[in-house]
C-alpha positions as CSV (number, residue, x, y, z in Angstrom):
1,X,-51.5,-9.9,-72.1
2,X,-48.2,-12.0,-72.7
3,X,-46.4,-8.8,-74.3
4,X,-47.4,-7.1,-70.8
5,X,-44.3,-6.7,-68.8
6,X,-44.7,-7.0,-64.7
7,X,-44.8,-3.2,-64.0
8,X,-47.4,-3.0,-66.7
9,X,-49.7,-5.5,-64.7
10,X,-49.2,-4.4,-61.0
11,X,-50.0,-1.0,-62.6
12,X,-53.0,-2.5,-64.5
13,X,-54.3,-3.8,-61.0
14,X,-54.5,-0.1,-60.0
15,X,-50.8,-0.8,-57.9
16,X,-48.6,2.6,-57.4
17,X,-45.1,2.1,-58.4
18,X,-44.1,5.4,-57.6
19,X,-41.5,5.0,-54.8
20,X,-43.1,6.8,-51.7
21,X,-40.6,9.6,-50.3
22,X,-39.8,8.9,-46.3
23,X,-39.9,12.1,-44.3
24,X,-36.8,12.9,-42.7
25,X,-38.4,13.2,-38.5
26,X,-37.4,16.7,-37.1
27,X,-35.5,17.0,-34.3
28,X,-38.6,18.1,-32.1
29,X,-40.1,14.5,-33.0
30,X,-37.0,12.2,-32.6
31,X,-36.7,13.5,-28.8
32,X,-40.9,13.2,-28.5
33,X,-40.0,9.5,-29.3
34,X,-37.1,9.0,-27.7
35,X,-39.0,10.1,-24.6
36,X,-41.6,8.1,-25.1
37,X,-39.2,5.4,-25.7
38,X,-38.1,5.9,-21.4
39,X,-42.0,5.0,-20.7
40,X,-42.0,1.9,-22.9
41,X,-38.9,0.9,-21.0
42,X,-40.3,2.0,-17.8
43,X,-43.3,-0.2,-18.6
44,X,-41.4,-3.4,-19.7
45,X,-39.4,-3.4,-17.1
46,X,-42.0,-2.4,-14.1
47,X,-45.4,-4.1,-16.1
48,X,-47.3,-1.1,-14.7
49,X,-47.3,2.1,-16.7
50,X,-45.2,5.4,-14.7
51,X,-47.6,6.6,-11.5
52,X,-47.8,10.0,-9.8
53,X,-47.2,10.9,-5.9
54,X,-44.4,11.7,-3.7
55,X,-43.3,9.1,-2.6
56,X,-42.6,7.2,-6.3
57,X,-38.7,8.0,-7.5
58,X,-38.3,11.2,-9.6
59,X,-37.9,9.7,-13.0
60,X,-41.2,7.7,-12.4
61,X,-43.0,11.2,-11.6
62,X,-41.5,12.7,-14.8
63,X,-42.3,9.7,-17.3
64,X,-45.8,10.2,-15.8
65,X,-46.1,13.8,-16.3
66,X,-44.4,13.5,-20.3
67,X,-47.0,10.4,-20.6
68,X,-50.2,12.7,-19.8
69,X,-48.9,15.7,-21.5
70,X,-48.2,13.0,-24.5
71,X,-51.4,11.6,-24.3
72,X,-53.2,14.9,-24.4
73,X,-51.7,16.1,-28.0
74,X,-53.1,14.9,-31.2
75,X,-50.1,15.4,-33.2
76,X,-47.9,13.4,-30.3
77,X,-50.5,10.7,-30.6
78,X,-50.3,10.2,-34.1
79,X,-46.6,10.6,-34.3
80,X,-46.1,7.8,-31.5
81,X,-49.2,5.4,-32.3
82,X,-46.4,3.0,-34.6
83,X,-44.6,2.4,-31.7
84,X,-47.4,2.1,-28.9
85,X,-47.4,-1.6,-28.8
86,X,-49.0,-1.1,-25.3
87,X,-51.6,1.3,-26.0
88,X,-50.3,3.8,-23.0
89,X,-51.0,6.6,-25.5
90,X,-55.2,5.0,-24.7
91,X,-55.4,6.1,-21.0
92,X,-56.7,8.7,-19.2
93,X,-54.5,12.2,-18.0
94,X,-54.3,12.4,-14.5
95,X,-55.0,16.5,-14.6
96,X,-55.4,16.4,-10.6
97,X,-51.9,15.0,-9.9
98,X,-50.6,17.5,-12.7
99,X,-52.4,20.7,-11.1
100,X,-50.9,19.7,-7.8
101,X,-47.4,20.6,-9.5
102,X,-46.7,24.7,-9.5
103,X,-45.4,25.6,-12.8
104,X,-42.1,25.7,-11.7
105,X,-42.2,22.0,-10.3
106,X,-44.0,20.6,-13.8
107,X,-41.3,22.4,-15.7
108,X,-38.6,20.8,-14.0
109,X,-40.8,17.1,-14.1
110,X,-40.9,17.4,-17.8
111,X,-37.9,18.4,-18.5
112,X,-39.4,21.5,-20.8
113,X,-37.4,24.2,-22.6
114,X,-38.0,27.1,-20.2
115,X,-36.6,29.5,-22.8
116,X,-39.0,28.3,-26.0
117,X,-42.0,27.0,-23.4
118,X,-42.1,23.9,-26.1
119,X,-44.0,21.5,-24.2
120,X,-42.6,18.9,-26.4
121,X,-38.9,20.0,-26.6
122,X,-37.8,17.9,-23.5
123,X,-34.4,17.8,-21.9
124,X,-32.1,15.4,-21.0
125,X,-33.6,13.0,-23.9
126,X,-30.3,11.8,-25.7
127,X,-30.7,10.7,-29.4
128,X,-31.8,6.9,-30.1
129,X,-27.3,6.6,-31.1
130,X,-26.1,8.2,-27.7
131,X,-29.1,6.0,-25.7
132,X,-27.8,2.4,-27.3
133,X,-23.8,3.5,-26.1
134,X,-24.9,4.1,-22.9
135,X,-27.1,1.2,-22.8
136,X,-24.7,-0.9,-23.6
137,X,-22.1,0.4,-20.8
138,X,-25.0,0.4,-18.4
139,X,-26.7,-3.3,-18.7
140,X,-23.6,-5.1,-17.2
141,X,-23.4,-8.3,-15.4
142,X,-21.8,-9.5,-12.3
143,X,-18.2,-10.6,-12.9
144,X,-17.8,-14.1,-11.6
145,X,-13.9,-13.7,-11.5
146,X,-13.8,-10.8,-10.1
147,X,-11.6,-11.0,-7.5
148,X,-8.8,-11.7,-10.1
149,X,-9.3,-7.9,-11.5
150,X,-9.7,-6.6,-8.1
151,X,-5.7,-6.0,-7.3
152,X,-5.8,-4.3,-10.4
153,X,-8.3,-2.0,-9.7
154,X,-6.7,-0.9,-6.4
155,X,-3.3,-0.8,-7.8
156,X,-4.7,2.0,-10.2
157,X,-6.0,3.7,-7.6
158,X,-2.9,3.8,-5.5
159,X,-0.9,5.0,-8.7
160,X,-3.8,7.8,-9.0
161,X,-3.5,8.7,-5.5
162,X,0.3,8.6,-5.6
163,X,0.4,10.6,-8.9
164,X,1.9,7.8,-10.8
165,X,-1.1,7.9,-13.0
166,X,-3.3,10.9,-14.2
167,X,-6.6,11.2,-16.2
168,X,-7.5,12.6,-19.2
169,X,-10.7,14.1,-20.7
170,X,-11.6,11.4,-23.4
171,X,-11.8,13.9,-26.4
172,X,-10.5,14.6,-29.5
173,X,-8.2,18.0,-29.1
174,X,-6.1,16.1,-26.6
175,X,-4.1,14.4,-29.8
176,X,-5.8,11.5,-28.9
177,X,-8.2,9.9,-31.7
178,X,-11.3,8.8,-29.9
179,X,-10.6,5.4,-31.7
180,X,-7.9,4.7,-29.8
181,X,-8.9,2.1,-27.1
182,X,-6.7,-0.9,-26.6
183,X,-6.4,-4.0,-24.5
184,X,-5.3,-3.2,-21.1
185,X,-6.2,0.0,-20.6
186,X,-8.5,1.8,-17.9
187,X,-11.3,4.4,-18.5
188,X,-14.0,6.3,-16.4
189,X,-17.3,6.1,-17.6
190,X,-20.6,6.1,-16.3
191,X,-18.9,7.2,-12.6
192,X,-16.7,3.4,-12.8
193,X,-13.1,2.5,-13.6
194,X,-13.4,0.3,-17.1
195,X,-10.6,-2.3,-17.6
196,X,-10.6,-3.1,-21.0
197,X,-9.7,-7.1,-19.9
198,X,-10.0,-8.7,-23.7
199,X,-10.4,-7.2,-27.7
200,X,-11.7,-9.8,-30.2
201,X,-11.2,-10.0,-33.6
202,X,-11.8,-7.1,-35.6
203,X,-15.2,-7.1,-37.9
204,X,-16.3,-4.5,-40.2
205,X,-19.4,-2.2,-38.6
206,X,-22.3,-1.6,-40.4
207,X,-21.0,1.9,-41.7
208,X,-18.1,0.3,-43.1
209,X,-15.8,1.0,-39.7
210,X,-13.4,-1.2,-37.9
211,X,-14.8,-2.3,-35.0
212,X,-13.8,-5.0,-32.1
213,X,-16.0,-7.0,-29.4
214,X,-14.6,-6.0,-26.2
215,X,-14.9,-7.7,-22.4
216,X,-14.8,-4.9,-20.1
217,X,-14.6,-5.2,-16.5
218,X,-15.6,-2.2,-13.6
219,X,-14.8,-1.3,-10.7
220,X,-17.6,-2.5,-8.7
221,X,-17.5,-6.1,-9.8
222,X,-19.2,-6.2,-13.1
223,X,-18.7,-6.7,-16.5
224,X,-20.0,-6.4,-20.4
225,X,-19.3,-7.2,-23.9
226,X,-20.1,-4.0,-25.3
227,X,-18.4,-3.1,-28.7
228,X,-15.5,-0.9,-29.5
229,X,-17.3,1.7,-31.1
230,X,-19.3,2.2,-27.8
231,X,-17.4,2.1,-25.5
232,X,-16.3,5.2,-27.6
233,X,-19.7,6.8,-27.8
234,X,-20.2,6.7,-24.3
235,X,-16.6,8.0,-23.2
236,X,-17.1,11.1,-25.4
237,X,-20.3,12.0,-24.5
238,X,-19.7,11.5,-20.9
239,X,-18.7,14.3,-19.7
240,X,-17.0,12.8,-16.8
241,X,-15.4,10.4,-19.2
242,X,-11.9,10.0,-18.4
243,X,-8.6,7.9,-19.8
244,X,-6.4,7.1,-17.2
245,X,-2.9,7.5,-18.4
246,X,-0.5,4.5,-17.9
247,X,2.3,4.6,-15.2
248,X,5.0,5.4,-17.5
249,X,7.4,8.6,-16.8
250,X,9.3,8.9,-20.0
251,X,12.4,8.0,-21.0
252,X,15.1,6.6,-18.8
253,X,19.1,5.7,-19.1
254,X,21.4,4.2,-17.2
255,X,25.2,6.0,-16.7
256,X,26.0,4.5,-19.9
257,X,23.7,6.2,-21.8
258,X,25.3,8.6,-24.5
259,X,26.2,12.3,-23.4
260,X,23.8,13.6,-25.8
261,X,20.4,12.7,-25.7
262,X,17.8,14.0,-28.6
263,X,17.2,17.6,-28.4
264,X,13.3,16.9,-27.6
265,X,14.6,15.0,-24.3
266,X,15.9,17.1,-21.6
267,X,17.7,15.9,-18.7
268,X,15.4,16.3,-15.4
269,X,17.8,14.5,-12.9
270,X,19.4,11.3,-11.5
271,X,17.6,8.3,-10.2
272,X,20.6,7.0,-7.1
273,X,21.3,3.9,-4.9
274,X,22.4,4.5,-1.6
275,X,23.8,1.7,0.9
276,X,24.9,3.1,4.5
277,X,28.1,2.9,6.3
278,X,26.2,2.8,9.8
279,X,27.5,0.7,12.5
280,X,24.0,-0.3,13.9
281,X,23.7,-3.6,14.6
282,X,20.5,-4.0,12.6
283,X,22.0,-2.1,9.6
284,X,25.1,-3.5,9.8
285,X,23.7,-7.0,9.4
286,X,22.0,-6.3,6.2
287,X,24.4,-3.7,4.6
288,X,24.2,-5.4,1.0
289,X,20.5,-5.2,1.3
290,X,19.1,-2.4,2.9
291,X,19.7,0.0,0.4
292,X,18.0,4.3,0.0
293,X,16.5,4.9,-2.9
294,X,15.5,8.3,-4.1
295,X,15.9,10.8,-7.2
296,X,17.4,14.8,-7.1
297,X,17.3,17.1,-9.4
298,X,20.5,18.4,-8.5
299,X,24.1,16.8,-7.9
300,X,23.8,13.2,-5.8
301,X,27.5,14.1,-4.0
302,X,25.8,17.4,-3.1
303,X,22.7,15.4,-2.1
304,X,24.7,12.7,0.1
305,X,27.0,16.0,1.5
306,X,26.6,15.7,5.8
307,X,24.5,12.5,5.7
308,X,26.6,11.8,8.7
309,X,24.4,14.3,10.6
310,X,20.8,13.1,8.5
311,X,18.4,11.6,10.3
312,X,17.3,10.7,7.0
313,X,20.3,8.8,5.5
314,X,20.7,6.8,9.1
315,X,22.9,9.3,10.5
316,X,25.9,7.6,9.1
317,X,28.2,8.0,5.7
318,X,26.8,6.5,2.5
319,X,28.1,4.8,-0.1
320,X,26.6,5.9,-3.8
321,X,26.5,2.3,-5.3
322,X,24.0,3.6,-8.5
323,X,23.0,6.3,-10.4
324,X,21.1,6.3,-13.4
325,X,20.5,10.1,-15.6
326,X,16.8,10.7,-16.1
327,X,15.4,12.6,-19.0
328,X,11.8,13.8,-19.4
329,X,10.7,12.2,-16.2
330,X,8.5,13.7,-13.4
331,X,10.7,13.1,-10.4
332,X,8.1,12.9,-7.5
333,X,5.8,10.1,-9.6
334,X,8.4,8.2,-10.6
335,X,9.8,8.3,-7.0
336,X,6.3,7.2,-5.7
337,X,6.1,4.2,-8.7
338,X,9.1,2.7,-7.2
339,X,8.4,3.4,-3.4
340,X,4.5,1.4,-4.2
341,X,6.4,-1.5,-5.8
342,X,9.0,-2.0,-2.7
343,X,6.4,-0.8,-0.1
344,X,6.5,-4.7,1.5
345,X,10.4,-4.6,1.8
346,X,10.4,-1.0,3.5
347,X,12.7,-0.7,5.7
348,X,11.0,0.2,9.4
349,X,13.7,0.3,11.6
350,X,13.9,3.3,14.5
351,X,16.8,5.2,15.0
352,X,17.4,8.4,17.5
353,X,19.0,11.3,16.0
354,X,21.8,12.9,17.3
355,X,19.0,14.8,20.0
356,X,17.6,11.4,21.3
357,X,14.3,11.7,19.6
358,X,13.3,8.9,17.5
359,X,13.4,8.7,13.2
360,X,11.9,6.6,10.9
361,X,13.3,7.1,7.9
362,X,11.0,6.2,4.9
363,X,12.9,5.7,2.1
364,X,15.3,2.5,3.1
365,X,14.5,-0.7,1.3
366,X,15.6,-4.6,1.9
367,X,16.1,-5.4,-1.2
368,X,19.0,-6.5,-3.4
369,X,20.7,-4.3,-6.0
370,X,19.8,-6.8,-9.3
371,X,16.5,-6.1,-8.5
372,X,16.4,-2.3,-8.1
373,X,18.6,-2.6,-12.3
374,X,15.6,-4.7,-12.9
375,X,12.8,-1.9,-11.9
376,X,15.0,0.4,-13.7
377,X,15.0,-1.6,-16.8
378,X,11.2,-1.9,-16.6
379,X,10.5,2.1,-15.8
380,X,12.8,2.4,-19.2
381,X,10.6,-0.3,-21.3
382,X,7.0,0.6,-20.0
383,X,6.9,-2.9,-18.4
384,X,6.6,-2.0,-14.1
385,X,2.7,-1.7,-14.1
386,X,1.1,-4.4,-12.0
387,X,4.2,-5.4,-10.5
388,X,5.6,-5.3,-6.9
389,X,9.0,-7.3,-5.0
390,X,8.0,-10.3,-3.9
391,X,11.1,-11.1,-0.9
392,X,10.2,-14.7,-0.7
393,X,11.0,-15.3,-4.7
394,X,13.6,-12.7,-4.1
395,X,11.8,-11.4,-7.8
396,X,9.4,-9.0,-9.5
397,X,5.9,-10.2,-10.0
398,X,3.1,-9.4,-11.2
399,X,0.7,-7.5,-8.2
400,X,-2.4,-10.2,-7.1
């Protein structure tokens, strides 16, 4: 007995040490399980298993139907009895609130595969991975500081509005690796804006993967701490997942920029600074601040040529007092990014034209020169979003 080594015993006490194979599950079974999986949640969450009738909500009348239809095949007993820790599988089918259904309407309930009549191949069942993502997105929590995030929220949906931002599918042929997620940014999932507010420390995922704990905030006042990887998960199977693209227009310089600019950067026009020559009391009061702002494609003298006539340059002369070249820049969005950051300072005076009816003309600002070099400056280095003129610090700040 001492010469007897441990396998030799356990096998001696009639103990199998052959290692037991574990049967890969079929896809038919993981979506029998992952439906089952609703009811257990339906049940936890409720303490009442899913009932029948008209008037209960539509996914309580399917998880019903699925339960009986469950409960009524062997094979989907004895696949699901592991994880029946509530013994629903033990109950009666209600057959009379299931024969009140037309085939059609029990088809649809069930979810079924019309086209292989598989009463076990249900739809709209996402695999165990795809459920935990959107889990995770779903079970937020209020946001107690909300109304710190809020400005930024609307601000993004001004830019969107204005075409100042755009969204993107969140998928992989856009030359965009679905990894790439990073603090600050905003997404659409699940039907909400996502602000991704904070990105802890990186830690290595299970699979060997980087992967980040992330506090993201939504647009209708709540929060999570989902993970990195998904957040991912659920913006790529979404199929309404979006990212929305930041407010930046592409490269800009100044007049001193060189002549030649890479090939890859074409010039697409000319950012210019207008200040009127208008005797108008009002105008003439403020001449060093009220100043037009706007961008052409063309040439600015042509631009400026019979402002004297223009309802829309004050009906007077101008003076070009800036100009700065653009290159790969969509004119109209970057005109609208600038226009929403001085929108308090607009100028609202009312002029008559030369035919007595009265102009407002949109596109005046009070605000200093220094600070229109300084939006400039932040257009060229990506730094403008979130920030609007504030008159009172006579500076650029960050939107609240």
């Amino acid at each position: 007995m001492a010469d007897m080594t441990d396998d030799d015993i356990l096998a001696e006490l009639g103990v199998d040490l052959t290692p037991k194979k574990v049967r890969a599950r079929t896809p038919r079974e993981e979506r029998i399980i992952a439906g089952f999986e609703d009811i257990v949640r339906f049940r936890d969450e409720h303490g009442r298993i899913p009932q029948h009738g008209e008037g209960r909500d539509i996914f309580e009348r399917l998880y019903a139907v699925r339960l009986d239809r469950l409960r009524a095949q062997a094979d989907c007993r004895e696949l699901l009895a592991a994880v029946d820790a509530h013994g629903l599988l033990d109950g009666a089918t209600d057959t009379d609130a299931i024969d009140d259904l037309d085939d059609t309407a029990l088809l649809a309930e069930l979810g079924i595969d019309q086209a292989t009549n598989d009463i076990t191949q249900l739809r709209n069942v996402r695999s165990n991975a795809d459920r935990k993502a959107a889990e995770e997105v779903a079970s937020a929590k209020r946001c107690e500081n909300f109304a710190t995030f809020k400005p930024l929220f609307d601000h993004v949906q001004a830019d969107l509005e204005a075409g100042v931002r755009t969204t993107r599918p969140f998928v992989r042929d856009l030359g965009m690796s679905k990894a790439d997620i990073k603090q600050g940014e905003f997404f659409i999932v699940g039907g909400q804006v996502a602000y991704v507010a904070s990105m802890g420390e990186p830690i290595e995922a299970p699979n060997g993967e980087t992967d980040a704990r992330l506090r993201v905030v939504y647009s209708n006042g709540t929060e999570s701490d989902l993970l990195l990887r998904s957040l991912q998960r659920a913006l790529y199977k979404d199929e309404g997942g979006r990212r929305i693209t930041e407010p930046t227009v592409g490269p800009l310089f100044d007049a001193a920029a060189p002549a030649e600019a890479e090939p890859e950067m074409l010039p697409t026009g000319t950012l210019y600074v207008l200040r009127s020559r208008s005797t108008h009391s009002t105008i003439a009061a403020h001449r060093d601040l009220i100043h037009k702002i706007g961008i052409t494609g063309g040439s600015v003298e042509a631009r400026v040529a019979g402002a004297a006539d223009d309802a829309t340059y004050l009906l007077a002369e101008v003076d070009v007092v800036a100009t700065y070249k653009l290159y790969d820049v969509h004119r109209t969005r970057l005109e609208a990014l600038i226009h929403r950051v001085l929108n308090k300072v607009r100028f609202e005076a009312e002029i008559p034209d030369r035919f007595g009816k009265p102009v407002r003309p949109r596109e005046w600002f009070l605000v200093p020169l220094p600070i229109i070099d300084e939006i400039v400056a932040r257009i060229a280095d990506g730094t403008l979003a979130g920030m609007i003129y504030d008159p009172q610090s006579v500076a650029l700040i960050p939107a609240k």
